[in-house]
N, C-alpha and C positions, 0 to 999 in steps of 0.2 A: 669657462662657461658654466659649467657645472659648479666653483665656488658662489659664481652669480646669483647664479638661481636659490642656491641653500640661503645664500642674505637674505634675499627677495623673499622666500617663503618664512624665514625666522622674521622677519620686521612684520610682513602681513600678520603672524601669528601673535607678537606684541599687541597688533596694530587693532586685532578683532578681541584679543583679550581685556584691552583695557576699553573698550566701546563697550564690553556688554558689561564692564566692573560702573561707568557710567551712568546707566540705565538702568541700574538697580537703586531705586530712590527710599526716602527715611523709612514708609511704611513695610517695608518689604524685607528690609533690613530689622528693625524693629520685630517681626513676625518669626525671623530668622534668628536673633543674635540674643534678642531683651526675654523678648514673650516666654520663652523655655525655662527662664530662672523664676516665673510666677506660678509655677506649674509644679514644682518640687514640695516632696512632704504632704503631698492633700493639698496644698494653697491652689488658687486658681487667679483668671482672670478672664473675661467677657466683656464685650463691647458690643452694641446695635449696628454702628458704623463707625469705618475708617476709611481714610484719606490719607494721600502721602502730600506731606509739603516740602518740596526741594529735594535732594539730594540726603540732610541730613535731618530731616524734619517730619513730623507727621499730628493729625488732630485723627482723636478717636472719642465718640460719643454715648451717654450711656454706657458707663465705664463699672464694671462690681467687681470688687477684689473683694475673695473669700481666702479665709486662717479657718485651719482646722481645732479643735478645741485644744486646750493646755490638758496637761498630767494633772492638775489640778482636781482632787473630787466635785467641784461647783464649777468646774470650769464650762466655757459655751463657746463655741465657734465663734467668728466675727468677722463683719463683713463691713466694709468701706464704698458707697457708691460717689460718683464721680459724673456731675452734668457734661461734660466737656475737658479734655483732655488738651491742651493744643502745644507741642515740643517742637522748636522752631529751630533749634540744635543743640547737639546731645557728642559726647564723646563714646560713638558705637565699639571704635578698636579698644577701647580699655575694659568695656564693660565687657567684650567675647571675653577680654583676656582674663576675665575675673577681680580686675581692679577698679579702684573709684576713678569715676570719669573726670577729666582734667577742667571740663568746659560742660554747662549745661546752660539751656533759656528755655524754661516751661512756664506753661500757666496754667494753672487747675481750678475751676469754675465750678460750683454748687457741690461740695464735698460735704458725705453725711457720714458719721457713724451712726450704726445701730446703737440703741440703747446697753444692750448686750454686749458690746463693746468697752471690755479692761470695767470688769466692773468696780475696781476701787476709782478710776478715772471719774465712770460715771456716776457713782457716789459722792464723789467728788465735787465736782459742777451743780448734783444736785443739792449737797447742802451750801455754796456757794450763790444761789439761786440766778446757776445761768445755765438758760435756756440749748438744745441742741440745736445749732444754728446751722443752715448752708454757708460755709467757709470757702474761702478765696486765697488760694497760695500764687506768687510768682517768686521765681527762685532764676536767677541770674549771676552766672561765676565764673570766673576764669582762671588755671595756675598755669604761670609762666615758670619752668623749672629750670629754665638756661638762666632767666632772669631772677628767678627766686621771687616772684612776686607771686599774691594771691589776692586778686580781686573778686568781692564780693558785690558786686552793681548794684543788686536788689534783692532784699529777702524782704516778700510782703503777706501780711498775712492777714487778711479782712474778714469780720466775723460781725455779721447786718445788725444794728439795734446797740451792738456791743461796743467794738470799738476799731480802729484800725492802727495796726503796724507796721511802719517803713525802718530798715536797718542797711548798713550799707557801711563797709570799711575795705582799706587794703592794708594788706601787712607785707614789708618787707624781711625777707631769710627765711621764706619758705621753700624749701628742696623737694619735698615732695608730698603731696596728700596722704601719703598711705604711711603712717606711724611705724617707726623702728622698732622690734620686736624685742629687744634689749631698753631695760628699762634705764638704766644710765646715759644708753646712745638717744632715748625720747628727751629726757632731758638737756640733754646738751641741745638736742635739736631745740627744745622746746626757751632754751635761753638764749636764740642765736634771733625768733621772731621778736620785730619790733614795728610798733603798729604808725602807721604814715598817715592815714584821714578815717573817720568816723563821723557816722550821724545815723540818727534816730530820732524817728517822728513816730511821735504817739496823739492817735486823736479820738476822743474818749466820746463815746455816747450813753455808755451808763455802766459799763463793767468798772471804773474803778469804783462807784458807789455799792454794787453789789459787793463786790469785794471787801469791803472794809465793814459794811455793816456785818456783812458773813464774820470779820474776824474779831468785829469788836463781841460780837454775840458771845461765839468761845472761850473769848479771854474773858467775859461779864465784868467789860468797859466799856466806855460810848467811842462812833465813829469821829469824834469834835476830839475824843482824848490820844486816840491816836494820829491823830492830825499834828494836835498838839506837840506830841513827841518829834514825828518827822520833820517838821517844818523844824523844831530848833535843834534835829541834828543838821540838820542842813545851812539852820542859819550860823553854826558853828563855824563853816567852810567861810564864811565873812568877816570873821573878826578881826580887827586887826589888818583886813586888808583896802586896798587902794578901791577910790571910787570904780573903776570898771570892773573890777573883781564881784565889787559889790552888787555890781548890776545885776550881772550872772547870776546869784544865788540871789538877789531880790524877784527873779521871774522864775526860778525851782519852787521856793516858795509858795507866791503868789498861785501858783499853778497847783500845787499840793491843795494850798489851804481853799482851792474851788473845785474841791474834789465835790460838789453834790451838782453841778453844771459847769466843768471850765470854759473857758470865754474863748473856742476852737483850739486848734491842736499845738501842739509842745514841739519847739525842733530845739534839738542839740547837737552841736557838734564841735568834734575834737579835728584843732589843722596846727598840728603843733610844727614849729618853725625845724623842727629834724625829728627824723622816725624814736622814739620810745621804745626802752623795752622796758623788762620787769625792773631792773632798778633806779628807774627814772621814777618811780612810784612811791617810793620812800621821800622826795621832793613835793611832795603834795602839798605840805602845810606852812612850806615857805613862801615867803610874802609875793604876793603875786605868781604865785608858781601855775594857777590859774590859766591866766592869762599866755605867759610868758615861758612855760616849761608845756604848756598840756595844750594854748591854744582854745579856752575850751568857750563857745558861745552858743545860747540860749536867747532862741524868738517865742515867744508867747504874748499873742494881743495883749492877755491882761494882767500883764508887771504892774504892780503897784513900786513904787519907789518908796526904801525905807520898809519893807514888807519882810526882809530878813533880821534888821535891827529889831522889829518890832515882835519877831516870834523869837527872840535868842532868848535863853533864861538869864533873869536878872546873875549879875557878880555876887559873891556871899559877902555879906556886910559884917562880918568878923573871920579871921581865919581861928578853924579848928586846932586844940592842941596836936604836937607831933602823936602824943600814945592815946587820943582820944578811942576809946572803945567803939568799932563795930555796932555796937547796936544803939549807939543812939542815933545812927540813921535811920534804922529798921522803924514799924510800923507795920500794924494790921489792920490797915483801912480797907473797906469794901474796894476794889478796883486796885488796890495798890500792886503793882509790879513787882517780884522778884527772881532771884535765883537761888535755889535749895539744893544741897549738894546730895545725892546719893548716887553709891557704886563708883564712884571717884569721878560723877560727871554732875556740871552745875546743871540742872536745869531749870527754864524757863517756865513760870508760874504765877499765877493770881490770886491773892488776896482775898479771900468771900467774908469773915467774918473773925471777931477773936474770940477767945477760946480762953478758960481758966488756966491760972498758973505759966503767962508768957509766952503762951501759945497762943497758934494762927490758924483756920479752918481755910486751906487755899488748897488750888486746884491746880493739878499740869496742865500746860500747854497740849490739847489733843485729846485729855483723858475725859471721861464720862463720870465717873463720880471724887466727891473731893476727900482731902487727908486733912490731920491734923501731926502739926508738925510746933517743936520750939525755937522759937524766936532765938537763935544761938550765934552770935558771929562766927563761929566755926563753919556752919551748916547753913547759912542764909547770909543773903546780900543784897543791895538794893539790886534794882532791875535798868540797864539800861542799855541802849543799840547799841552801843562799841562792845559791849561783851564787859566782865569783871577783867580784874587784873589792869593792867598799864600795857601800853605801845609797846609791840619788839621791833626792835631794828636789826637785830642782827641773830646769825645761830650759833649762840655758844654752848659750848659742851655741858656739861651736865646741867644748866639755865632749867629752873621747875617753871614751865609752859602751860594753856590752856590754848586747846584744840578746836575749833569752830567746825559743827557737824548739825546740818540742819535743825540752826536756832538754840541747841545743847551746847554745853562747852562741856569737851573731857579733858581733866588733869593727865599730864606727863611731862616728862625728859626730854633737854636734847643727849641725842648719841654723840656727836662731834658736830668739830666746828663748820661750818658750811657758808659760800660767799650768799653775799645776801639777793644774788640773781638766779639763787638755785634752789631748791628746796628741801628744808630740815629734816632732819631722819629721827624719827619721835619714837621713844618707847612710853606706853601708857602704861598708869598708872595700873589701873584694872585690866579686866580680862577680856582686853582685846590687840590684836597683832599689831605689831611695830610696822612704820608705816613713813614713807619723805610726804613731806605738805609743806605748800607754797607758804612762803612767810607772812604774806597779805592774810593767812587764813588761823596766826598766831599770835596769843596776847601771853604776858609775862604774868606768872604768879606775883602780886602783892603781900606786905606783910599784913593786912585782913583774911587772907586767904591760906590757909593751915596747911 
């Protein structure tokens, strides 16, 4: 009798414990688990009102997240307001736990920075000339770690007057969100993910015109010349290939070159016929590979047919000697494009005027006032988006490399040999640290290139 009753009282005890584990809904939980981590270091968080939605879910209104100022001497506090908050579920047990949550669906309504807010950012925007807008986030994900899947539903990001962005992929041989601490074991991880569907929707209301006049300003070229450019690296991607290949880069195009009104929004997407990884990338430029390795297609109302034939640069109607010199491609035309080597790194520069004795009055990418430099094939090279140098395919050992680092290329070495689904282990030239970089982010020294 007595065993009886001990059951009878342990099941009730289960029985009242998990009733009131129940009855604990999103906001309450949220209040308890999330809110304490916005609260560390000076940060905060305030809301007008809140609401629990379901079990794992909650909406909180009039939302202000405050950052206490940086070490920085100019630095300033910053603060993020928020119309509407609405998290409809959330992975609570990972975040008590201190890890990224496996599963989230929120939506974030009338999001503002203060001006004050990362002032190189909003420096930024402002020579940009785009406006501080209320912003629109929805962020929907999922990882499967039995399954090694990682679905991304929706990442959206709407900004009024500007423009709107939809993005959405799932990658198979993912084990876990939270990155291995050992940098050999990221990378093995990191070559094990192969991507299964992708798409992206871009739908333009005037941010890519702000844009491009903002960069043709800097570089002092026009937004029509850098059209120009992009339209025929892209109509590169068609050469040589089959009508439906063609299609696809006929509506990239088309769509580029209606950069001052496009004729509604842009969808791409990749449904390639087996998951991809990093060395299925090196098959980019074979015939149909388009199509038929990547899956890749491209809706845009206004595809013109024939729209990427017609922006490709014409073929050269003589080929150049094997030893032809370097600088007879060169040129110092107002606007003209190059790369100018210093510190063992090429970089990226303009043209403004010439100068006595084979020299160029041009200007860096970024900088405020210009230099004069000589017109040298050692030292200058034309200017073009694949970067100087030739294609690498592969990481061999001591191969003289150039490094792709925001829009600069630096000179270096490979260290050893490395498969080409892994990334090269680089010693630079100059005086900065030895470093592994993905292959896609590497071009091969030329003999123009000293």
């Amino acid at each position: 009798m007595r065993r009886a009753i001990l059951m009878v009282a342990g099941v009730l005890t289960v029985f009242t414990a998990t009733s009131a584990l129940a009855q604990i809904d999103g906001l309450e939980r949220f209040e308890r688990e999330v809110k304490p981590q916005f609260m560390k270091d000076g940060a905060g968080i305030t809301y007008k009102d809140a609401t629990a939605l379901g079990p794992s879910g909650f909406v909180l209104s009039g939302v202000t997240l405050t950052e206490p100022a940086g070490k920085q001497p100019d630095a300033k506090p910053s603060r993020i307001t928020i119309e509407r908050l609405t998290v409809e579920d959330i992975d609570f047990d990972r975040i008590a736990a201190g890890q990224v949550p496996e599963f989230v669906r929120l939506r974030a309504e009338g999001v503002m920075a203060d001006d004050a807010t990362g002032t190189e950012l909003a420096e930024s925007m402002k020579s940009y000339d785009i406006p501080n807008v209320p912003l629109g986030f929805v962020l929907d994900y999922r990882q499967d770690s039995v399954r090694k899947v990682f679905a991304l539903n929706r990442l959206e990001v709407t900004m009024p007057g500007l423009a709107r962005i939809e993005f959405g992929l799932t990658l198979d041989g993912v084990a876990s969100l939270e990155p291995p601490k050992d940098e050999q074991a990221r990378e093995l991880a990191a070559a094990q993910v192969a991507l299964r569907t992708a798409s992206l929707t871009y739908d333009d209301a005037s941010l890519l015109r702000r844009i491009l006049t903002a960069a043709a300003r800097d570089m002092a070229t026009t937004p029509d010349n850098l059209v120009g450019e992009a339209a025929g690296f892209l109509a590169a991607f068609g050469t040589g290939q089959p009508s439906e290949a063609q299609t696809v880069v006929d509506a990239l195009v088309s769509f580029v070159e209606d950069w001052r009104q496009p004729a509604g929004p842009i969808r791409v997407s990749l449904n390639p016929p087996a998951s991809i990884g990093m060395v299925d990338y090196d098959k980019l430029s074979a015939v149909n590979a388009l199509k038929t390795v990547f899956g890749l297609s491209v809706n845009y109302a206004g595809t013109r047919t024939g729209a990427a034939a017609r922006a490709a640069p014409p073929p050269p109607t003589t080929s150049p000697a094997p030893d032809a010199p370097a600088t007879a491609v060169l040129s110092c035309k107002d606007g003209q494009r190059l790369f100018v080597l210093d510190d063992e790194v090429w970089w990226p520069a303009t043209a403004r005027e010439p100068a006595q004795g084979n020299r160029c009055i041009i200007r860096f990418d970024g900088e405020n006032e210009d230099e004069t430099i000589a017109l040298e094939s050692q030292t200058v090279l034309p200017w073009s988006f694949d970067g100087p140098g030739s294609t690498a395919t592969a990481c061999r050992k001591g191969s003289l490399v150039l490094v792709q680092y925001k829009g600069a290329w630096y000179r270096g070495r490979v260290k050893n040999d490395a498969p080409s689904d892994r990334s090269c282990p680089i010693k630079y030239l100059g005086n900065y640290d030895d470093e592994n970089v993905p292959l896609g982010l590497i071009r091969l020294q030329d003999r123009l290139i000293r």
